[in-house]
ROTORKE-251758 format. One line per 4 residues: number of its first residue (from 1); their letters; for each residue z, x, y of C-alpha. Coordinates in pm, whole numbers. Each point is the difference from the previous one (the first is absolute). Layout:
NUM	A	Z,X,Y ~ ... $
This chain:
1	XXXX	-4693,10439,5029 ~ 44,-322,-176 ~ -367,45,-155 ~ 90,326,-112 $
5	XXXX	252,-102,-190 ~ -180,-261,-167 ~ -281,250,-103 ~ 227,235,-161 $
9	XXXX	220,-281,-236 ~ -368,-111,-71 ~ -132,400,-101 ~ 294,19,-296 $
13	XXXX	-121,-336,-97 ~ -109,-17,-412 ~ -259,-258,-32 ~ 59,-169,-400 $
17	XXXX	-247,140,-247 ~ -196,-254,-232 ~ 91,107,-401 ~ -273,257,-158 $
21	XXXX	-35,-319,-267 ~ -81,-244,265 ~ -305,272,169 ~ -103,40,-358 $
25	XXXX	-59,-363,-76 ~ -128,-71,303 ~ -282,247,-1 ~ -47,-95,-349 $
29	XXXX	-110,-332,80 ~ -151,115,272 ~ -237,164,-175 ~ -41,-215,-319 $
33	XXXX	-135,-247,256 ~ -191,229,150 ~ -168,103,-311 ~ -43,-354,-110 $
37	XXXX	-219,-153,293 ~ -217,278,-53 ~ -53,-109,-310 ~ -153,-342,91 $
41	XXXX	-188,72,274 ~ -355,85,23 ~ -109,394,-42 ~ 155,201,277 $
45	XXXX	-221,304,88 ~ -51,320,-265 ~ 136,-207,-285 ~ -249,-207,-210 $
49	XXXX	305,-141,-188 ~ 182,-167,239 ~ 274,178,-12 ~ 218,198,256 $
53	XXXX	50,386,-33 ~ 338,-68,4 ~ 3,-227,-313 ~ 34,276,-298 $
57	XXXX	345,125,209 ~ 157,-333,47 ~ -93,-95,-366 ~ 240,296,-75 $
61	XXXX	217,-28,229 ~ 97,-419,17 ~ 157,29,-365 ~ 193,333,119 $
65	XXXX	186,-110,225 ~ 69,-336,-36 ~ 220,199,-322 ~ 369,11,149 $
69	XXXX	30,329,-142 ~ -264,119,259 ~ 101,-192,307 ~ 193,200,222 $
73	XXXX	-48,305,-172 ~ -67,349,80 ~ -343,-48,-171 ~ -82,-321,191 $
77	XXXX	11,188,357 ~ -232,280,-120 ~ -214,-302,-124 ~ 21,-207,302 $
81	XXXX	-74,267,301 ~ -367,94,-171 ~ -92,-324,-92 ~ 102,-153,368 $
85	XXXX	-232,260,135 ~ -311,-85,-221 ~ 51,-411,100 ~ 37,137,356 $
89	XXXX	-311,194,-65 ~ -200,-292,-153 ~ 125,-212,253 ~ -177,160,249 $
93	XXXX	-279,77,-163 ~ -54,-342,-75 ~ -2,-101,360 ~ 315,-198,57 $
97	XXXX	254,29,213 ~ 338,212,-30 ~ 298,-209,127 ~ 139,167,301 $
101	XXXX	360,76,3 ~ 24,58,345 ~ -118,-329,75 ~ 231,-205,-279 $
105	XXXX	310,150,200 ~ -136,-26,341 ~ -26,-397,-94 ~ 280,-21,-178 $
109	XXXX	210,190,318 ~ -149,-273,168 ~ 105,-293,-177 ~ -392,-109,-52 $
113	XXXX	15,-202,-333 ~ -171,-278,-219 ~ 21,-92,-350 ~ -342,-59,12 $
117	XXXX	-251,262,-62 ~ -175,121,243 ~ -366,172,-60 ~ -106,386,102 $
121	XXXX	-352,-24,269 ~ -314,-108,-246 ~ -291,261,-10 ~ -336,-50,64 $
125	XXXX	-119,-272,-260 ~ -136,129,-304 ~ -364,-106,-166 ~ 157,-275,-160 $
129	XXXX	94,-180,323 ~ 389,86,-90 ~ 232,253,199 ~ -9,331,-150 $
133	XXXX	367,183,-6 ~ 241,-330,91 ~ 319,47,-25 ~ 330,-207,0 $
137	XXXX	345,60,-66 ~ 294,-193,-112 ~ 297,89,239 ~ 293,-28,-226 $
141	XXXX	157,328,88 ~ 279,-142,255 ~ 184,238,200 ~ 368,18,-131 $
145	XXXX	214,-71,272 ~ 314,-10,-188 ~ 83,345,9 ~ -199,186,242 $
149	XXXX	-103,355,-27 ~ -219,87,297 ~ -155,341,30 ~ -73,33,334 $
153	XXXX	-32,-218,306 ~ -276,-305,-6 ~ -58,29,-383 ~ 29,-241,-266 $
157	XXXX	291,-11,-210 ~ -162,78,-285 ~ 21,299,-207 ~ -255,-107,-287 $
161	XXXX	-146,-329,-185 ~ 252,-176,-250 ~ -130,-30,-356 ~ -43,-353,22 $
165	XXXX	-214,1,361 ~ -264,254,-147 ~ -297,-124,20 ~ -214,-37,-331 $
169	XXXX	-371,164,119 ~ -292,-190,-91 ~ -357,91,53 ~ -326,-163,-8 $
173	XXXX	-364,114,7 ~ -167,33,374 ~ 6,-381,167 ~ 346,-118,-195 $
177	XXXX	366,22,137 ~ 190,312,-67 ~ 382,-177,10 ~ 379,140,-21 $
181	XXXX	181,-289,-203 ~ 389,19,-97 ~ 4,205,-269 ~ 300,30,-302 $
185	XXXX	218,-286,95 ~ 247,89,-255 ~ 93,346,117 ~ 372,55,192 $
189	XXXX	13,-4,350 ~ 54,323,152 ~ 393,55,65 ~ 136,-121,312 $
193	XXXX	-285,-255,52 ~ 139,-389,-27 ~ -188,-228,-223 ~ -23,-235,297 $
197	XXXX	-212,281,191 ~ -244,40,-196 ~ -318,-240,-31 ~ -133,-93,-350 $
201	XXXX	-279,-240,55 ~ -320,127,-115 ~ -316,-2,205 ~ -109,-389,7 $
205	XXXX	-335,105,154 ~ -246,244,106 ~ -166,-71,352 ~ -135,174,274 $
209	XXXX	202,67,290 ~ -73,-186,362 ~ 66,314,181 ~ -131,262,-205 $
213	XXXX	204,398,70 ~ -146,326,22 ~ -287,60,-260 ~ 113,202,-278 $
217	XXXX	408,-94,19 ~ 184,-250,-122 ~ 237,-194,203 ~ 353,-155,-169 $
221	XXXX	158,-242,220 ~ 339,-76,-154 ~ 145,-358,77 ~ 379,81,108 $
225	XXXX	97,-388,95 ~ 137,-125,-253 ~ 245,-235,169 ~ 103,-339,-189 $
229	XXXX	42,-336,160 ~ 116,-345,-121 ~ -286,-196,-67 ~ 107,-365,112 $
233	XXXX	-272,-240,100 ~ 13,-183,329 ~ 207,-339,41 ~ -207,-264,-92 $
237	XXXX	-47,-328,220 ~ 242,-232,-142 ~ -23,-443,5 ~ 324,-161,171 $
241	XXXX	-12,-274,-254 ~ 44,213,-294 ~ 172,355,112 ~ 165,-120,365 $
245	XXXX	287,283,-81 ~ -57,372,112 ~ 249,190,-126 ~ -16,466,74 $
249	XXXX	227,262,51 ~ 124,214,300 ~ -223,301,81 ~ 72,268,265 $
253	XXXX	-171,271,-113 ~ -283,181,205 ~ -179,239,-224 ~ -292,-181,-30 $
257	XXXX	-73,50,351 ~ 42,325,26 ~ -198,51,-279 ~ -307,-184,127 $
261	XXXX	5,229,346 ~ 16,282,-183 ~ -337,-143,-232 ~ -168,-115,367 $
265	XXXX	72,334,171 ~ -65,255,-237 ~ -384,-217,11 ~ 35,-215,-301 $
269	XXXX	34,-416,-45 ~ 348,-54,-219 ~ 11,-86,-332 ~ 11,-379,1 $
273	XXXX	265,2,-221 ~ 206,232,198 ~ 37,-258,306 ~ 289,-255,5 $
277	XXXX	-41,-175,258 ~ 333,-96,60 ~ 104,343,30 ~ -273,54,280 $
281	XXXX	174,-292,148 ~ 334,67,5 ~ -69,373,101 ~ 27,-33,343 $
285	XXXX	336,-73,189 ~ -75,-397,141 ~ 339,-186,245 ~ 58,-232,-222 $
289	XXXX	293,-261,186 ~ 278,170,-251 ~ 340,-170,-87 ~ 280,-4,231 $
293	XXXX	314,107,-273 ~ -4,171,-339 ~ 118,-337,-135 ~ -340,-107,-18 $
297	XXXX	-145,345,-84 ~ -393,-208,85 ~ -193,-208,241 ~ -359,-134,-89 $
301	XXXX	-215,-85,287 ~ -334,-177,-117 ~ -306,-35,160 ~ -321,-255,-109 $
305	XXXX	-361,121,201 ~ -410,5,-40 ~ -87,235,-268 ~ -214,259,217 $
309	XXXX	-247,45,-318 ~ -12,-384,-122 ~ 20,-273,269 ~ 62,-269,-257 $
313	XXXX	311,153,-129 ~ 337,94,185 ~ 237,317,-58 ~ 328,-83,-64 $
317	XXXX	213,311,109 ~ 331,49,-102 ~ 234,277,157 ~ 347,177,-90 $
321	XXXX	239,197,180 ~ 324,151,-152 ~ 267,53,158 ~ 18,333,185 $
325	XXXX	358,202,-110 ~ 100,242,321 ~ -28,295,-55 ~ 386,66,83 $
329	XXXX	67,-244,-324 ~ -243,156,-258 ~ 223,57,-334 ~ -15,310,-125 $
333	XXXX	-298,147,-178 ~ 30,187,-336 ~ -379,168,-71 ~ -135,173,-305 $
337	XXXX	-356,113,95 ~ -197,70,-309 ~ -290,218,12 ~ -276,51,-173 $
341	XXXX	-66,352,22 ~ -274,53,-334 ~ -400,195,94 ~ -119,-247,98 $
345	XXXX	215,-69,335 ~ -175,353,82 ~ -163,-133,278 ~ 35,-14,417 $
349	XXXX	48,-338,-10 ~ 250,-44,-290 ~ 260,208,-29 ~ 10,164,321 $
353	XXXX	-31,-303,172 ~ 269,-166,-205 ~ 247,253,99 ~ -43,-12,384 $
357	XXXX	64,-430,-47 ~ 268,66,-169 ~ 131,235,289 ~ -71,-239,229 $
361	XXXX	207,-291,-196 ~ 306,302,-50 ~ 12,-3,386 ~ 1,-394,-2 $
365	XXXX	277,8,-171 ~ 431,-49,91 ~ 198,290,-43 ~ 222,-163,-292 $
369	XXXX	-355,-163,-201 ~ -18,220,-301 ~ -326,169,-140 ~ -125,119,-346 $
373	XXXX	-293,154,-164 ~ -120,-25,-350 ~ -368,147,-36 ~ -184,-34,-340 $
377	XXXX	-278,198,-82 ~ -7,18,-416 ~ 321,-38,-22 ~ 295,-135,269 $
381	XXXX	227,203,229 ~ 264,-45,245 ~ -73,198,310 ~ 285,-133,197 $
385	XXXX	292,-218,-124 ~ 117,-277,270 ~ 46,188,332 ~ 123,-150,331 $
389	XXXX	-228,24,300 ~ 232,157,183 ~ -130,319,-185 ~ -391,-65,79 $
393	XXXX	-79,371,-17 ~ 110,10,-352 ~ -218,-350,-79 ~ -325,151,216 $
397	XXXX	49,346,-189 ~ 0,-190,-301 ~ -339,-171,90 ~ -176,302,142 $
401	XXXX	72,186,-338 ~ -204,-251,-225 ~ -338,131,-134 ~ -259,-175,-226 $
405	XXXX	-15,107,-353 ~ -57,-143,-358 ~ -49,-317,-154 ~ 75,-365,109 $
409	XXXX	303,-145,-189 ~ 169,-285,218 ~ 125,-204,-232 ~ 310,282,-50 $
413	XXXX	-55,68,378 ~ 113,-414,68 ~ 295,24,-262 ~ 147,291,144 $
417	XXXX	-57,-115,386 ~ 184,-340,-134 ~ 266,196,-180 ~ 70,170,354 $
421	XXXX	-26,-325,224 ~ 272,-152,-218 ~ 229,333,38 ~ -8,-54,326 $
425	XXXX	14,-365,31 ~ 126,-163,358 ~ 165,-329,-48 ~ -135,-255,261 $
429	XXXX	-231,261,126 ~ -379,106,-85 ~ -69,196,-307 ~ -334,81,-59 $
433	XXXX	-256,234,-197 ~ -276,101,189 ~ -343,101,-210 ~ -245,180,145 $
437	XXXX	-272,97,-203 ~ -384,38,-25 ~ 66,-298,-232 ~ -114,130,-385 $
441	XXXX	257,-25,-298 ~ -148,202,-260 ~ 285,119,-204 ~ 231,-166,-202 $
445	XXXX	16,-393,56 ~ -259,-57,248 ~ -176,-346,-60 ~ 94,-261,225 $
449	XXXX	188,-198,-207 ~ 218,315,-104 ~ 102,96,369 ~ 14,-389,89 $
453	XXXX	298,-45,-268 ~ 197,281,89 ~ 0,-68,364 ~ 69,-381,-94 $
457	XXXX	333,125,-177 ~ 142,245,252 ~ -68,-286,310 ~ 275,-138,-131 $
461	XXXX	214,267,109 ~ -45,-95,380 ~ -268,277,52 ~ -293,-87,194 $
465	XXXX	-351,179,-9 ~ -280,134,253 ~ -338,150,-96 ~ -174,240,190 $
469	XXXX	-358,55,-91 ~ -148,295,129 ~ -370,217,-41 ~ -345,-146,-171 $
473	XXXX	-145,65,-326 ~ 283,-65,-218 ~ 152,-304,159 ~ 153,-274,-255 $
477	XXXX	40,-267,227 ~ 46,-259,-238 ~ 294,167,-103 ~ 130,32,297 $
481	XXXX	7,-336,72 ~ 159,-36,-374 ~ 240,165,102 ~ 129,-89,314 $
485	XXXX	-38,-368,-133 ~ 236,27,-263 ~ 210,258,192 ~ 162,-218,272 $
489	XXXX	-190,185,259 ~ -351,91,184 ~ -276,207,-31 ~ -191,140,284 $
493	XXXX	-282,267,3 ~ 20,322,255 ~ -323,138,120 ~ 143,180,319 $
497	XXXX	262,121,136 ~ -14,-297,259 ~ 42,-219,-274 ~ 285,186,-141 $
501	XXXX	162,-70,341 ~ -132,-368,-23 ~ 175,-73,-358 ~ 316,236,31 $
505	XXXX	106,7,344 ~ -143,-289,215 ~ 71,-262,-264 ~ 292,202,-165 $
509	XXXX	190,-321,25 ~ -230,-245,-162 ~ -93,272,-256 ~ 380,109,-110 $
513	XXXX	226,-288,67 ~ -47,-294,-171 ~ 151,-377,123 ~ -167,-193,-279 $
517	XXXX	-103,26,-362 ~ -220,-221,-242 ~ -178,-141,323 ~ -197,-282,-105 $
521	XXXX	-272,-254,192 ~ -108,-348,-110 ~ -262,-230,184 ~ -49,-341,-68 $
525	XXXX	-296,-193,164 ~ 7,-330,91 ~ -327,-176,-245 ~ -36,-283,307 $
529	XXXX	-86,257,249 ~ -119,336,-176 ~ -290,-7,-289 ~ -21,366,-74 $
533	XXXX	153,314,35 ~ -2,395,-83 ~ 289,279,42 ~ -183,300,187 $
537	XXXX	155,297,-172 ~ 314,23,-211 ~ -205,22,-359 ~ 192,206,-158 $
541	XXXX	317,-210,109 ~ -49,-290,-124 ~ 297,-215,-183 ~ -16,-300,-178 $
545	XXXX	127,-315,175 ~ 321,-16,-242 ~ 102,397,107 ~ 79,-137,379 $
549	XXXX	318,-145,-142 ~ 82,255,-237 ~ 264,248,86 ~ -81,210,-253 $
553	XXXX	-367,118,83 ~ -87,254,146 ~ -154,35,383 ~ -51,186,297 $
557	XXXX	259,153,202 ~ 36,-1,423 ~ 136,223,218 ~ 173,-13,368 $
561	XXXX	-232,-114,215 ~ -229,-39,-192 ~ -348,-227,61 ~ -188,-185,-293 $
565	XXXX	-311,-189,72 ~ -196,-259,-223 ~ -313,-125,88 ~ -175,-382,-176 $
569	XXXX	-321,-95,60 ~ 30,-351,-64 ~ -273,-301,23 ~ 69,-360,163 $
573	XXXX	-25,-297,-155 ~ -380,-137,22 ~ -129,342,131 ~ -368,129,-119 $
577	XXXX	155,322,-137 ~ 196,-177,-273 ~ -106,178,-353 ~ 109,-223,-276 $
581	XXXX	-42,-375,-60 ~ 228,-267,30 ~ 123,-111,-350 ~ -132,-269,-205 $
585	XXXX	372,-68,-137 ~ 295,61,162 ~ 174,-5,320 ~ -343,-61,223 $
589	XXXX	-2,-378,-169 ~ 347,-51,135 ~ 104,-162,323 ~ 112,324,225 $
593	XXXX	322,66,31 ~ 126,-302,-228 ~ 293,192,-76 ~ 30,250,260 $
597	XXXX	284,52,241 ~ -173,-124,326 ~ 209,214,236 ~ -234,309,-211 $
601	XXXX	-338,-149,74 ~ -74,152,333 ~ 87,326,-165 ~ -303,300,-69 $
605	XXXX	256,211,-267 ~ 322,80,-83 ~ 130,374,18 ~ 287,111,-203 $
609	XXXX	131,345,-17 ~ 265,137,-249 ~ 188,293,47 ~ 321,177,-159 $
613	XXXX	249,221,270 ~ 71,349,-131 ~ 222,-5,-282 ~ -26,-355,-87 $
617	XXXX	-146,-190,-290 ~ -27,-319,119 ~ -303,-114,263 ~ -6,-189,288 $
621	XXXX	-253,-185,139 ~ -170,-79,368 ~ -267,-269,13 ~ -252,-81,300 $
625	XXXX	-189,-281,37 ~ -380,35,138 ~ -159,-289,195 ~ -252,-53,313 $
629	XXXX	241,180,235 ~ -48,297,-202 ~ -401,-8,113 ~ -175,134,273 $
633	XXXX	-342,-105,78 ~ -192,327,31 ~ 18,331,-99 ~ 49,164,342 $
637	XXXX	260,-221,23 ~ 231,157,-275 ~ 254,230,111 ~ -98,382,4 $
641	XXXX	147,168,-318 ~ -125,-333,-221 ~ -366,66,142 ~ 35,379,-92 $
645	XXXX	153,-48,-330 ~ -330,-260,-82 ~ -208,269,105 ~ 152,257,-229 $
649	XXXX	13,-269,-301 ~ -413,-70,107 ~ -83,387,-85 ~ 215,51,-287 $
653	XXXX	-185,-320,-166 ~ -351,186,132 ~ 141,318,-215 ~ 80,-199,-263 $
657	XXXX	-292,-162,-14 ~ 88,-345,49 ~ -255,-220,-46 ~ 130,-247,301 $
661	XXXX	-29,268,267 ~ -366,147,-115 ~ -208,-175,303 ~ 345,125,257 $
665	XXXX	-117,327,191 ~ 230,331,13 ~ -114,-89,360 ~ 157,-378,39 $
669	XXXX	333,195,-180 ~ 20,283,272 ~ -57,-234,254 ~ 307,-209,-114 $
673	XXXX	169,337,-24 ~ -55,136,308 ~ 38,-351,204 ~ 404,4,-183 $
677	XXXX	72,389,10 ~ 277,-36,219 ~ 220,255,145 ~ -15,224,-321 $
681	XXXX	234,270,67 ~ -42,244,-319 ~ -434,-123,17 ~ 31,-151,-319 $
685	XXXX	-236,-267,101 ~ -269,272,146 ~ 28,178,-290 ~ -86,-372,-221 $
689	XXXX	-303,-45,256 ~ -134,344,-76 ~ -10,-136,-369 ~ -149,-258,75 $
693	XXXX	-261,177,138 ~ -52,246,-286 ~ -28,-235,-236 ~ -280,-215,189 $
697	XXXX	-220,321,29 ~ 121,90,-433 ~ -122,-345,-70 ~ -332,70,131 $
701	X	-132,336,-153 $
């Protein structure tokens, strides 16, 4: 019944119509091209002169219509339809291949895309030793998926080629290329089609495909992943004697994980870039000792064993636990949930899927939490204004009424959902806007920097932020993670509807209700013991060693109950695996510990952790000391979660493509894996091994 439905909203769809000057420009230059490789290239058959049949017409015709007067005109369309059929006709007479339109949508329906062209099945070679008849097009025509018109079941969203994706026809004498390139770069964009949609690079190259299609049809494979990740280079291994001092931000968020199992089991290795491996890490729940009182919202627990992948080097793992609110004692919750509802969220996994989380969260909910909705889409709209959950029907109704539609403006879209949050503002209690979104800003301000200072100015207000990522293809990761930096909140990254449960409802606590703000971490390492050391993770958090005591920047936020784990791999004093020389000048020339406190010198590091309780603008701090009790001697001998979180931090390096991990197996990781899974009640840690496996038989195609 459902399906029915959906096919008749979708038969009174009107797909957009490109402009009769954009078609006539287009073709223009379709055919000046056309006219001009025939020109240079050796005598074609019946024509001593070297010149197509075609040539006299186009020589007409080119000055015609480029004449605005012309374009668009009655007089143009009586032009164009003849002199399409004669190229058609010469085309074909010529030997080369017509571009099947069938084919274009079937690919496009199926998301098959590259920017690179790719080349129609070569002919038998010619007497010159070349292929006779090659082909190769540039795919630049990209499906629009902000505003979908969709003519019937399983086809492409596409009604016709855009002015500026035309290709510009080319043709060579038998044994040369016949190519598409980008043709009239200047023209408009047909209406409705987003600048950001479209592809403008021209063909770079012309090359034969690997897999050659059908002979006689030309295959466009349209790249559709665009997403866009922060490009931060790995931590570096740092000298004690001139950088001892380790200084990073808070991170809970998970996205990155999810992100990466969605790469592995949809048969693909993750974009390096797209792995954080602290992310991966704290992903999974660990039992972490926690505190014992809210007054001391955190308890570190550290633990010093055998690096698994380096034997001359030791792990230094350092673990948090929040403190846990009861659920009886959760303040109340005041939630704007602002959603992207543009095209492109068109999809099973986007929209859709993002309503039935946010169902599930609804139900999550107490009775006198209040929600809102704010969808953007073009322009902003209130769907509903702040509504108790006592009236859930009227809040579910609310989301089961949203359809995708239009363009992608979220900068008005976060303004609005802000506006709302502070309407309903609880004191003491937990007032948050919730973005979900496929994560592209393409109207009004939509750099980084744009949607980083607004959200910087209305975090002041008390209002905290969560990003929810959902889909592929369009994914702006980086900022995401912009975002939910600068927002006082988290970003995570929903792939399923398990994970929806996951992020909204299992860890509802840690997720919504924060117990600390501007959580800081800095490590100090003793010179007299430790020569080396390097951060696994936490690039993009990094803070200079002066920010630790500064109140006034920025950092990451906890929730209840929270876990946060940070993993050193550190090197001994006098081991083989030290990197960088001792120094000629300096404190190496010096009798050790001339000045130091000797009640320190048994000590490995020094962790310090600042934090600032809700509402407050003043930190506290909590300190821990980390000596030789701290140490176990093997690695079967660390406790269970600590040898499972080193496992997890092991294969996010191996995604990354750390160069310290490169001789450690997937193998040697699952085994760690599997020999610390655990109880695993929700098969978190099954799921991780399956991963693992995937990406050991990826890595070796």
């Amino acid at each position: 019944m459902n399906v029915d439905k959906e096919l008749e909203k979708l038969s009174h769809s009107t797909p957009p119509a490109a402009t009769p000057e954009a078609r006539a420009r287009a073709l223009t230059a379709a055919m000046q091209a056309f006219d001009t490789a025939g020109n240079n290239a050796p005598a074609p058959q019946g024509n001593a002169k070297g010149w197509r049949q075609s040539s006299i017409i186009n020589w007409i015709w080119s000055p015609a219509m480029n004449k605005k007067f012309l374009a668009g005109s009655a007089l143009a369309t009586l032009l164009v339809i003849p002199a399409a059929g004669y190229l058609a006709i010469e085309l074909t007479r010529n030997g080369l291949p017509i571009v099947d339109q069938t084919e274009i949508a079937d690919n496009l329906s199926r998301g098959e895309a590259s920017k690179q062209p790719v080349a129609v099945a070569p002919q038998a070679p010619a007497e010159n030793g070349t292929l006779a008849g090659q082909s190769v097009v540039d795919a630049q025509a990209l499906q629009d998926k902000e505003t979908p018109a969709v003519a019937k079941p399983g086809a492409a969203r596409i009604s016709e080629f855009d002015a500026n994706n035309i290709a510009t026809l080319t043709n060579k004498s038998e044994g040369s290329a016949t190519a598409f390139g980008a043709a009239n770069r200047s023209a408009p964009a047909a209406p409705g089609i987003a600048p950001q949609q479209q592809l403008a690079e021209p063909m770079a190259a012309i090359a034969p495909s690997p897999a050659p299609p059908a002979e006689g049809r030309v295959q466009i494979q349209l790249d559709p992943n665009r997403e866009r990740f922060a490009n931060a280079a790995a931590n570096p291994i740092k000298s004690v004697a001139t950088d001892p001092v380790s200084t990073f931000s808070a991170d809970v968020d998970s996205a990155s994980y999810a992100f990466v199992r969605r790469s592995l089991t949809g048969g693909a290795l993750p974009d390096p870039q797209s792995v954080r491996v602290e992310e991966m890490i704290n992903y999974f729940p660990y039992d972490w000792p926690g505190p014992e009182n809210a007054a001391q919202p955190f308890k570190a627990t550290v633990t010093v064993m055998p690096t698994p992948w380096n034997h001359d080097t030791e792990l230094m793992h350092v673990a948090i636990k929040g403190y846990d609110i009861a659920p009886a004692t959760t303040p109340h919750a005041n939630l704007v949930f602002l959603i992207d509802v543009s095209g492109s969220m068109d999809e099973p996994d986007k929209l859709p899927l993002l309503k039935s989380a946010f169902r599930l969260l609804v139900n999550r909910l107490k009775a006198d939490d209040t929600v809102s909705i704010v969808t953007y889409a073009g322009n902003a709209g209130t769907v509903l204004t702040p509504t108790r959950v006592a009236e859930k029907s009227k809040i579910l109704s609310a989301i089961d009424k949203l359809e995708p539609g239009g363009s992608t403006g979220g900068a008005e879209g976060i303004e609005a959902a802000y506006d709302l949050a502070k309407q309903g503002f609880v004191k003491d209690g937990v007032n948050r806007v919730m973005l979900a979104t496929d994560g592209d800003f393409n109207v009004g301000p939509s750099s980084d920097e744009d949607l980083k200072r607004i959200i910087e100015e209305r975090r002041r207000d008390g209002i905290f932020l969560t990003v929810l990522g959902f889909g592929r293809g369009n994914l702006n990761d980086s900022l995401m993670q912009t975002l939910a930096q600068n927002g006082n909140g988290s970003a995570a990254y929903i792939d399923t509807l398990a994970e929806a449960q996951k992020t909204l409802v299992e860890e509802a606590g840690s997720t919504l209700f924060p117990i600390a703000s501007d959580v800081k971490f800095q490590v100090e390492f003793n010179p007299e013991r430790i020569a080396e050391y390097r951060l696994i993770g936490y690039e993009t958090r990094a803070l200079k060693r002066e920010d630790f005591n500064n109140d006034r920047v920025d950092a990451g936020d906890i929730g209840s109950g929270h876990r946060v784990t940070a993993i050193y791999e550190i090197t001994p004093k006098g081991s083989p695996a030290v990197m960088n020389d001792d120094l000629r000048y300096g404190a190496a020339d010096r009798a050790p510990a001339a000045n130091a406190d000797t009640a320190h010198q048994g000590e490995l590091a020094f962790v310090k952790m600042r934090y600032k309780r809700p509402g407050e603008d003043k930190s506290a701090l909590i300190t821990t000391p980390v000596n030789d009790g701290n140490a176990v001697a093997a690695v079967d001998a660390a406790p269970q979660d600590v040898r499972f979180s080193v496992a997890v931090a092991a294969f996010g390096q191996k995604l990354s493509r750390i160069a310290a991990v490169d001789s450690y197996s997937y193998q040697a990781i699952a085994d760690i894996a599997a020999a610390s899974r655990g109880t695993d009640t929700f098969g978190y840690r099954s799921d991780f091994l399956s991963l693992v496996r995937l990406a050991d038989g990826l890595s070796q195609r």
